[in-house]
N, C-alpha and C positions, 0 to 999 in steps of 0.2 A: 483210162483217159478221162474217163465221166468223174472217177473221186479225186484225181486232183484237181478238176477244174471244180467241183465242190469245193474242195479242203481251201483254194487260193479263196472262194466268197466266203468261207466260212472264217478265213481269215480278216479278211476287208471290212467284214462287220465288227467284230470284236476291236477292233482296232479304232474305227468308227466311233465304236459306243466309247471305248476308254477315253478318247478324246472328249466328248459330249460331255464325259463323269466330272473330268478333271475343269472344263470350264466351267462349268454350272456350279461344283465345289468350289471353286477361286471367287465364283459371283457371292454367292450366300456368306461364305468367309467374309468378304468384303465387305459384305452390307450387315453382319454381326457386329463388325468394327468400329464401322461407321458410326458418326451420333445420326440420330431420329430425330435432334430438334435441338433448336441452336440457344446454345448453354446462356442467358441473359440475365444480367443482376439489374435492379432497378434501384436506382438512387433516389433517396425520398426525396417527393417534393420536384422530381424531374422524372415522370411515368414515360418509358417507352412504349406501352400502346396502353390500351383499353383493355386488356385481357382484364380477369378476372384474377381473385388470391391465387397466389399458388401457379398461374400459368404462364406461359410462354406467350409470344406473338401470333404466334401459329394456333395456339387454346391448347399445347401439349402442357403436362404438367410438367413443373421447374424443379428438377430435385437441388436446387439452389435456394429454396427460398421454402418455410415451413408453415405450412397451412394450419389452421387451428381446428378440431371436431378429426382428424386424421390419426390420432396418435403422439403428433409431436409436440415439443413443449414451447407455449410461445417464448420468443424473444425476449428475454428481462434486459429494461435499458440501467444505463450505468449511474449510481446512484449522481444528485444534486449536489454538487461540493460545494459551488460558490456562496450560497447563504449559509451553510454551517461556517465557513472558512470566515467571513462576513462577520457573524452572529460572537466566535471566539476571538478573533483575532485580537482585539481591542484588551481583550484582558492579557494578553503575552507579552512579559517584558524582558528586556534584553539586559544582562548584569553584565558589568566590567569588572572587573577585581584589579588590585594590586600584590601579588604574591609572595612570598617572602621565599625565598629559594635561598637552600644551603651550597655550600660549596667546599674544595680546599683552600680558594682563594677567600671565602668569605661569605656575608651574607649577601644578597640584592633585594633587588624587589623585580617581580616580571610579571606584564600583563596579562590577563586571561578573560576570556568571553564564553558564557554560560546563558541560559534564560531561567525564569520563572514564571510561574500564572498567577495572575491573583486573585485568592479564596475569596475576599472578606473589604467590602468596599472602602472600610475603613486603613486600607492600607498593607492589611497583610498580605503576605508573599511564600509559596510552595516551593521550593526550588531543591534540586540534588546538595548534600553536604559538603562532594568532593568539588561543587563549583566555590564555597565557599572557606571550604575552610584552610587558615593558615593567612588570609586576607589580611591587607595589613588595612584596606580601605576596599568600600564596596558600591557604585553607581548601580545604580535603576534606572533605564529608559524607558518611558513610558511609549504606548503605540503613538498617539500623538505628538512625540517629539521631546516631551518637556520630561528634564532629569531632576533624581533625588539623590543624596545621598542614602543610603539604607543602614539598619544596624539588626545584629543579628537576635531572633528572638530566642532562638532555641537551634541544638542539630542532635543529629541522632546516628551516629557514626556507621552501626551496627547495619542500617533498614538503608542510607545510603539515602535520608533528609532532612531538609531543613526550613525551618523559619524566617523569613527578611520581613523588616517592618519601614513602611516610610511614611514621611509626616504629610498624608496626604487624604482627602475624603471624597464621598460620595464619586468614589471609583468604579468605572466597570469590572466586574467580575463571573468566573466563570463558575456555575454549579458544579456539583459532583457529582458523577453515575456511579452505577450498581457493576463495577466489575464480573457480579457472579450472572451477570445476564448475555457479556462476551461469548461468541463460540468461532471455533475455525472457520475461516470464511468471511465472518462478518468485517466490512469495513472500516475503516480509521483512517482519522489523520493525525498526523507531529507536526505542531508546529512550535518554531522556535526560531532563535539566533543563531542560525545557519553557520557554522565560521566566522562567526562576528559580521557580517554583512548586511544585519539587520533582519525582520521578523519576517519568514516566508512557511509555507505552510508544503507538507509534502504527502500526498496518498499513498493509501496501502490498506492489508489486510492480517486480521489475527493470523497467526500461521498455527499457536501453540498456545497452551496455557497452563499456567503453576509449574512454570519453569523455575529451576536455580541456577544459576552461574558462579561461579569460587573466582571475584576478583582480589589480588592483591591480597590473597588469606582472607578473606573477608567472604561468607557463602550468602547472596542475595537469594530470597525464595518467595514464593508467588507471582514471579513476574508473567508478563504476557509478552509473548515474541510475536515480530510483525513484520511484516516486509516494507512497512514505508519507510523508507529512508531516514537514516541518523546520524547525523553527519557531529564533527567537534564544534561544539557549541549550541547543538540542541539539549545538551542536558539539562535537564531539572525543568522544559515547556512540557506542555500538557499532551498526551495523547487522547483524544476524543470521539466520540460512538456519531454518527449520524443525525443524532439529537442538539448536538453541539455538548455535550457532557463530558466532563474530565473522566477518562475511566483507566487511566493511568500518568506516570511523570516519568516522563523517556529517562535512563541512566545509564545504559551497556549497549555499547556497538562490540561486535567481534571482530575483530579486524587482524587478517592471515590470507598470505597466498591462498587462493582455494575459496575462501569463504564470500560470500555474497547475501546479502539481504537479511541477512541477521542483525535485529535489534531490538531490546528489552525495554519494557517500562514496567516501574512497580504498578504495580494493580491498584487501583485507585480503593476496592475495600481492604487492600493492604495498609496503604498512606494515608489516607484520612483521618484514622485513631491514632496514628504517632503524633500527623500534625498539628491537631486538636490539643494532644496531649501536650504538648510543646508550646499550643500558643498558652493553654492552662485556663 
């Protein structure tokens, strides 16, 4: 009589405690799960409290936000476009052609829109060969508005540039960079005659360098691939470094289901020696 009225308390406990185990587990679970401090991002220039770097409202640390002297690496803000974009713009001009196009019916002429930069204040012009050549006639818009006829000074079929000349002086113009100072990563912009729509400028960065591409049998090399955008009609504008420097002349988009953000400029210490050599 005496052990099972033990064995039933000795049961009532055990039973007890497993209860106790299991709440007390579901409490600590719960509060594992839980945040400890309420996750807040601060908008610059709009401070939700006074805390101090790095903290919360409550003074917990923010693993939102990277303290400097901790380990982490500050914040790099994103590079100043508008005065590079500013600084070049004014030398990019926008070429119209007249194309001589074959047929079975015959010959035509049909229009086409390219850009160029200009080197040389005296009027000379950089531009890809395949914008020009075959041109039965060749317009130059300047960024300011006012157009020229142009006449070709040289091309170089092979390297994929060319020479334009217009009768015009004390031009703005854009220098030339050092292509071999380029590395992946670093940023650039194209700017050019977007689709003929006139001169608009678009970011990006080196993806690649001393690339080749086999257009049309034809194997371009040294180029620099990039992700800023290059659309028809950017060809032969200047791609340029942060400095505002030409450090290449856009010429190859790849354009294919699948592909994305591919696009080439000769390397500006590629083009420079053809160009030079061409104006003579």
């Amino acid at each position: 009589m005496i052990n099972l009225q033990m064995a039933k308390w000795v049961k009532y406990i055990l039973i007890t405690l497993a209860i106790v185990s299991l709440v007390s587990g579901a409490f600590v679970g719960a509060s594992m799960l839980a945040p400890t401090w309420p996750l807040t991002i601060t908008t610059p220039g709009h401070p939700e409290s006074s805390s101090g770097p790095g903290q919360a409202s409550n003074g917990a640390l923010n693993p939102l936000k990277q303290v400097q002297g901790q380990g982490e690496s500050p914040v790099v803000p994103l590079p100043d476009f508008p005065p590079v974009i500013a600084k070049v713009m004014p030398s990019v001009v926008a070429v119209t052609t007249e194309m001589v196009v074959s047929s079975r019916f015959g010959q035509y002429t049909q229009p086409a829109a390219g850009s160029g930069v200009i080197i040389d204040p005296n009027g000379y012009i950089a531009t890809n060969n395949h914008v020009v050549e075959d041109a039965r006639s060749i317009q130059v818009q300047l960024y300011d508005g006012r157009t020229f006829p142009a006449t070709i000074v040289g091309t170089d079929a092979l390297t994929d540039l060319a020479v334009l000349k217009i009768d015009a002086t004390d031009l703005p113009y854009a220098p030339w960079g050092d292509s071999s100072q380029l590395r992946p990563g670093n940023w650039v912009i194209a700017i050019g005659n977007a689709l003929g729509e006139g001169i608009s400028a678009s970011e990006g960065i080196v993806s690649r360098l001393d690339v080749s591409v086999t257009v049309e049998g034809n194997t371009l090399r040294g180029l620099v691939q990039t992700t800023a955008p290059i659309n028809p009609g950017n060809s032969g504008g200047p791609l340029v470094n942060m400095a505002g420097e030409v450090t290449g002349i856009t010429s190859v988009k790849i354009v294919a289901l699948g592909f994305e953000g591919m696009g080439y400029a000769i390397s500006s210490n590629s083009a420079r020696p053809v160009i030079e050599g061409l104006i003579g």
